[in-house]
C-alpha positions as CSV (number, residue, x, y, z in Angstrom):
1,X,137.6,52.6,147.6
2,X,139.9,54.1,145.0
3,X,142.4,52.6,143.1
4,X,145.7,54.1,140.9
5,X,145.4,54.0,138.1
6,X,147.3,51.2,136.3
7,X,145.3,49.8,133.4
8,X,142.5,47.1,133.3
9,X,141.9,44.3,135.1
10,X,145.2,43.4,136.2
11,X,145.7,46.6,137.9
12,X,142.4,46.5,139.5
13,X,143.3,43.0,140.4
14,X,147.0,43.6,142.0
15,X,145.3,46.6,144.0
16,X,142.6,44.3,145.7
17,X,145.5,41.9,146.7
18,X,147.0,45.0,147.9
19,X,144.5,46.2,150.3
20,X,144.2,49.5,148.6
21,X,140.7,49.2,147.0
22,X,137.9,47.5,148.8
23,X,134.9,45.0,147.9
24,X,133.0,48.3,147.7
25,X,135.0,49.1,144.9
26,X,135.4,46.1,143.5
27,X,131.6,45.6,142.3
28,X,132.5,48.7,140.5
29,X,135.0,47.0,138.1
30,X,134.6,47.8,134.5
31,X,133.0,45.3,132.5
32,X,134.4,44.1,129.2
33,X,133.3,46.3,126.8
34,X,131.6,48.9,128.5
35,X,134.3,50.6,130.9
36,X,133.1,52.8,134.3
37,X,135.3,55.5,135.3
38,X,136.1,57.2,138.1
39,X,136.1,60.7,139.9
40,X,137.7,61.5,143.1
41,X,136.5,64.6,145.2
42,X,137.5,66.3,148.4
43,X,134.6,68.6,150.3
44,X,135.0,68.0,154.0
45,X,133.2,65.4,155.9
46,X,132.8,62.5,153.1
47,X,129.5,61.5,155.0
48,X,127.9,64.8,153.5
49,X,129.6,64.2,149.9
50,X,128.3,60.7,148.7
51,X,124.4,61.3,148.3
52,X,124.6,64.5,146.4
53,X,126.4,61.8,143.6
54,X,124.6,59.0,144.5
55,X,121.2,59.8,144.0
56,X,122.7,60.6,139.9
57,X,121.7,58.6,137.2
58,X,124.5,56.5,135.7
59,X,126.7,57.1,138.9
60,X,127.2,53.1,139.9
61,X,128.7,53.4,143.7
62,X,130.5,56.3,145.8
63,X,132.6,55.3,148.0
64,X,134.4,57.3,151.3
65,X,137.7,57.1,152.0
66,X,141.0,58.9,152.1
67,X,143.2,60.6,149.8
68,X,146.1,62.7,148.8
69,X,148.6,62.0,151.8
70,X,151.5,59.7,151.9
71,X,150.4,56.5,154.8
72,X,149.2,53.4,153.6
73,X,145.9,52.0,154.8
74,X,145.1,54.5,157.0
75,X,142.4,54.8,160.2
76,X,139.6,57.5,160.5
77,X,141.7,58.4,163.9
78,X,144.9,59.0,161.9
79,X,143.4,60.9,159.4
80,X,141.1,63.1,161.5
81,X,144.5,64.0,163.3
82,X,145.5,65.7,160.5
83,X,148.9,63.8,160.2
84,X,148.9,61.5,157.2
85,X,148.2,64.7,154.7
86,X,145.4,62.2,153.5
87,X,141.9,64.3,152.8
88,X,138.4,62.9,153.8
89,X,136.9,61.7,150.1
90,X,134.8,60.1,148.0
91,X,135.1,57.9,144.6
92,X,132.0,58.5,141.9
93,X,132.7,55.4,139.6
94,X,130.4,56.2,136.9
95,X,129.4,55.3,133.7
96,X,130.5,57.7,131.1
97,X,128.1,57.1,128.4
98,X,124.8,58.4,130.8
99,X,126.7,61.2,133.0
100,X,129.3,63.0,132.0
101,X,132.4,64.2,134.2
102,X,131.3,68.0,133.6
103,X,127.8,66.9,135.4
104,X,129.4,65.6,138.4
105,X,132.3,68.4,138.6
106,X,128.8,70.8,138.8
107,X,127.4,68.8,141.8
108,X,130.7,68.9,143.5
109,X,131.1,72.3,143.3
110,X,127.4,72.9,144.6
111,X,128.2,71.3,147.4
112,X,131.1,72.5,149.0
113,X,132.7,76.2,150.1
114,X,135.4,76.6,147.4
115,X,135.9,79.6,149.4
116,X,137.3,77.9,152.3
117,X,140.8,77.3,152.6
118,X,141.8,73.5,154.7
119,X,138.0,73.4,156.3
120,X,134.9,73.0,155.4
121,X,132.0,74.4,157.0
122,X,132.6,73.3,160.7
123,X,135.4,70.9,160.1
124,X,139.0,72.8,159.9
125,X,142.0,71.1,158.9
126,X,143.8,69.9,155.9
127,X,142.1,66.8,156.2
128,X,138.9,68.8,155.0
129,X,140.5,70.2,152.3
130,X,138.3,70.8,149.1
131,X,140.2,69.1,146.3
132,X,139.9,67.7,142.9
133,X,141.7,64.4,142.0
134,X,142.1,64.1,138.4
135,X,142.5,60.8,136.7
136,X,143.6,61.8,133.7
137,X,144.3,65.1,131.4
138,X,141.4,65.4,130.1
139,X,139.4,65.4,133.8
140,X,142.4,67.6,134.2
141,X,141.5,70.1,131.8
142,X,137.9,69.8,132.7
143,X,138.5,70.6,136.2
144,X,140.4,73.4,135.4
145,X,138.1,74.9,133.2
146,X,135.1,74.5,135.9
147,X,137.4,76.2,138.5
148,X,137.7,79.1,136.2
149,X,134.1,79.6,135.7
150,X,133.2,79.1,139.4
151,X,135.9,81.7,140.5
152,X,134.2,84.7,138.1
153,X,131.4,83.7,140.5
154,X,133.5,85.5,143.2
155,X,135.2,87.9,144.1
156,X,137.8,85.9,147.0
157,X,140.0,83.6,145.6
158,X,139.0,79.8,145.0
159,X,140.6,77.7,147.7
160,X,140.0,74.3,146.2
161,X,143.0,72.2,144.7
162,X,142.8,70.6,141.3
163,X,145.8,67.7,142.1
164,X,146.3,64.3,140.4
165,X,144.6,61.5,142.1
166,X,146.7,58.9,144.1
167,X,146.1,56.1,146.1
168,X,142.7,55.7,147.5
169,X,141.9,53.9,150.4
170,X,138.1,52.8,151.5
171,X,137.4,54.4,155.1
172,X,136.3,52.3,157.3
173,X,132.5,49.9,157.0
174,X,130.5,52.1,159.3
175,X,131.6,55.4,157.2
176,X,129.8,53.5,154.0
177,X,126.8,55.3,152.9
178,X,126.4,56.9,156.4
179,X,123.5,59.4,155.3
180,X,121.3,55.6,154.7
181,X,122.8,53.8,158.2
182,X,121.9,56.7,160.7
183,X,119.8,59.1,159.1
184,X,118.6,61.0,162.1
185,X,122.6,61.2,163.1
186,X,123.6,62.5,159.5
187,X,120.8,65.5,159.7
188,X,122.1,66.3,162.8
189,X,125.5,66.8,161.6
190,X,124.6,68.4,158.8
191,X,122.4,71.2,160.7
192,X,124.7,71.4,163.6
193,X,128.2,71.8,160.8
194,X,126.1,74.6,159.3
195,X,126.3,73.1,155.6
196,X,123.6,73.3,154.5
197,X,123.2,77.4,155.4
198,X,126.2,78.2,154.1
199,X,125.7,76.5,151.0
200,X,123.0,78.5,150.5
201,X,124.6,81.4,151.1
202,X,126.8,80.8,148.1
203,X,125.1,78.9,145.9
204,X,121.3,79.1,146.4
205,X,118.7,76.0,146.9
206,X,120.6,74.3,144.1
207,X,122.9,71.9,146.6
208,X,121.8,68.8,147.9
């Protein structure tokens, strides 16, 4: 799913052999000449985060996975137990010349509490932490300057981290564009979490 970054092919290449990006991420690669990027985001359960970006023009692939802790390779059952400091995610790879990283900083925020601090809507623990990866200073800087703006939106302080992106490890097949595989399960979650009602609450009909 995601990958550190390194530089170019070789990196991308070494990280494959690895076992810390996937084939999922792997038809992502860059091609010569026209490089993808990548944006790694944090909003609770990564089954309700990946259509909100991939229904975007010029978003390639969005992958869920796990983020931000310190085990390598690890299982949904390690990471839901809240113990590898890893975060439920996904990874955007898009292509900066049709989207830009300000667009998809927008959706993110549209569809997640930022108010919530380690949870998300009916999922609590750090694993459900909202968070930013950056990937470099300018997505940095970006990020920042989003956070800013959402938080003169309200009055409690914004929970959501803005923290340099790390390893990135692909969650398991069946996670993989869950809201397409079991769409009668993935409204039912959705409903029963209460996402969709609170992010109304906050933000309006302009989420998902």
């Amino acid at each position: 799913m995601k990958t550190i970054r390194i530089g170019g092919w070789l990196a991308f290449a070494v990280l494959l052999a690895a076992g810390a990006v996937s084939s999922v991420s792997a038809v992502a690669a860059p091609a010569p000449g026209h490089p993808l990027a990548h944006a790694t985001f944090a909003g609770g359960c990564f089954w309700c985060m990946v259509h909100p970006f991939d229904q975007l023009p010029g978003v390639v692939s969005v992958t869920s996975g796990y983020t931000g802790g310190t085990k390598k390779n690890p299982t949904y059952e390690e990471v839901s137990s809240g113990e590898t400091g890893h975060a439920e995610s996904v990874d955007v790879v898009y292509d900066p010349t049709k989207i830009g990283y300000e667009k998809l900083l927008d959706v993110y925020w549209h569809n997640i509490d930022p108010l919530a601090k380690d949870r998300q809507f009916c999922d609590v623990g750090t694993q459900y932490r909202s968070a930013i990866f950056y990937h470099d200073e300018t997505q940095k800087r970006l990020a920042e300057a989003s956070k800013a703006e959402v938080q003169k939106r309200f009055k409690q302080p914004i929970a959501t981290q803005i923290v340099a992106a790390s390893a990135f490890y692909p969650a398991e097949e069946y996670h993989q564009d869950f809201y397409k595989k079991n769409p009668i399960r993935y409204k039912f979650y959705r409903t029963g979490c209460g996402r969709d009602r609170r992010l109304e609450e906050l933000w309006g009909k302009s989420s998902e």
